[in-house]
C-alpha positions in Angstrom: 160.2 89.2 135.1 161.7 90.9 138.1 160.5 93.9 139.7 163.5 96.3 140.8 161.9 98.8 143.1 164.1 102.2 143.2 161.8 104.4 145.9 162.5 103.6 149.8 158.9 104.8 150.5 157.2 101.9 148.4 160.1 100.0 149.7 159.2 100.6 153.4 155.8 100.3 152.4 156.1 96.6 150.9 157.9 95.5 154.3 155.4 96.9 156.4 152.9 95.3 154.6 154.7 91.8 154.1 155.0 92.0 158.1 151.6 92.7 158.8 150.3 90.1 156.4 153.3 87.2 157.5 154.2 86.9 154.2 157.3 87.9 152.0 157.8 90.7 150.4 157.3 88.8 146.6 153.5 88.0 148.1 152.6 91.2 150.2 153.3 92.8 146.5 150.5 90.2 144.8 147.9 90.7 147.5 148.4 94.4 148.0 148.0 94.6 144.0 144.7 92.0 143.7 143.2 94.0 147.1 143.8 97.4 145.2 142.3 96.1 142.0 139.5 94.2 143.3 138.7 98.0 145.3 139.0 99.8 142.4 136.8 97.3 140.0 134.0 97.6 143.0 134.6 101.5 143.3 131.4 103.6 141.7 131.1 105.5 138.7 130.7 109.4 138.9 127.3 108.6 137.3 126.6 105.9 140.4 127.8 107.7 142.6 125.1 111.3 141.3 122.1 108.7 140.7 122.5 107.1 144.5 122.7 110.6 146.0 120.0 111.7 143.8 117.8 108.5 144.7 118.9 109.0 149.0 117.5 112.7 148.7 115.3 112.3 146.5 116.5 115.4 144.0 114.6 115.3 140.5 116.8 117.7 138.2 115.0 119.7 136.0 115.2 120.5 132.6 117.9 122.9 132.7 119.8 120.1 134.7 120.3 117.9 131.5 122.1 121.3 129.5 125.5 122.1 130.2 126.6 125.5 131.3 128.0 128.1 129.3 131.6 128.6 129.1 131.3 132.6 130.6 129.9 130.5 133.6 133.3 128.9 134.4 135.2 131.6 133.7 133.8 133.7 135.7 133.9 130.8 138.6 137.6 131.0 138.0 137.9 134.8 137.0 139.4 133.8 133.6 137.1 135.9 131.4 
């Protein structure tokens, strides 16, 4: 299946890369897409990312940590009450 690329930034983007990398533009594609996945499989959860700054400064929520806020709360963050 081909791919038919419409947008001259990802167009310029793929050449760039391709020259950088010495490859053709069909390959800089693949390796650009498996680096990108690859990144994104290794990237941390919000939940990772909240325990290992919790565990680095050693913060111990409390009680009313494991609550969510009331709604009146945002609203009034935004001004939307």
């Amino acid at each position: 299946m081909a791919i038919n690329v419409n947008n001259p930034e990802a167009d310029a983007l793929t050449r760039q890369f391709a020259q950088m990398a010495g490859v053709g533009i069909t390959d800089a594609i693949v390796i650009a897409m498996k680096e990108a996945i690859e990144r994104r499989s290794r990237a941390e959860t919000p939940l990772e990312t909240a325990a290992r700054l919790r565990a680095r400064y050693e913060v111990v929520p409390g009680d009313l940590a494991t609550h969510p806020l009331p709604r009146q709360v945002f609203d009034a963050m935004w001004d939307d009450a």
